[in-house]
C-alpha positions, 0 to 999 in steps of 0.5 A: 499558507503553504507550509500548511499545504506541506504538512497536510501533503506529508501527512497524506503521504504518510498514510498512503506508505504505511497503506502500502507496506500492508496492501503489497504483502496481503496483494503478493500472497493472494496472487500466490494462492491463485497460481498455486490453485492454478497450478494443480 
């Protein structure tokens, strides 16, 4: 039982890292758009 609890575990951990790797990019050039539009 808790191998499945670990597999279930990572593979959640998985999906939240490949999320990541997409959202901080996307998250970093949105807030440079802002203070660019802020900026002039």
């Amino acid at each position: 039982m808790a191998s499945h609890d670990m597999d279930k575990a990572r593979q959640t951990y998985s999906g939240f890292m490949s999320t990541l790797k997409w959202a901080v990019p996307v998250i970093a050039i949105i807030t440079l758009f802002v203070i660019t539009l802020i900026a002039d």
